[in-house]
Phi, psi and omega in degrees: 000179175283165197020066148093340224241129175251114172247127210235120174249132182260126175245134185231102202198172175270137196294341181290320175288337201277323185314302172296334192261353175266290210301315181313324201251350162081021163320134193187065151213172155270134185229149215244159176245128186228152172273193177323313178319329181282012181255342162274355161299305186300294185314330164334286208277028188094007189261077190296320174296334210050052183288114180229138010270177170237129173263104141321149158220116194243136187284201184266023157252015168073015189260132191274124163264280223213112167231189180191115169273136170125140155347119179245115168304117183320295150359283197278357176269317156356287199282330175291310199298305217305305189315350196245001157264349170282000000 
């Protein structure tokens, strides 16, 4: 994607449905279908609740900068992104 920055939706759902809920919301990222296990993944990286969604963020070393359970505002992802384009 531009300036660097890649976005990846993780779904832990049946693909048909998941198929069905991206042509709707008009999704144009790639998104992976994954099982339960990714939710003990997510609690690795702080989502203690299993909270979905859950957001990550990885710098260009691949390092988790930021993450956040719950609805994340185009704003508040801003304010995480931009500083990691410079």
């Amino acid at each position: 994607m531009s300036n660097g920055v890649e976005l990846v939706g993780i779904a832990i759902d049946d693909v048909d449905k998941v198929k069905a809920y991206a042509m709707e919301m008009r999704i144009d990222y790639g998104l992976l279908i994954a099982g339960a296990e990714t939710l003990a993944m997510s609690k690795d990286l702080g989502n203690e609740g299993g909270v979905l969604p859950f957001t990550v963020v990885l710098d260009r070393t691949r390092r988790v900068v930021y993450t956040h359970a719950g609805a994340l505002t185009e704003a508040a992802l801003d304010a995480v992104l931009l500083p990691l384009l410079q």
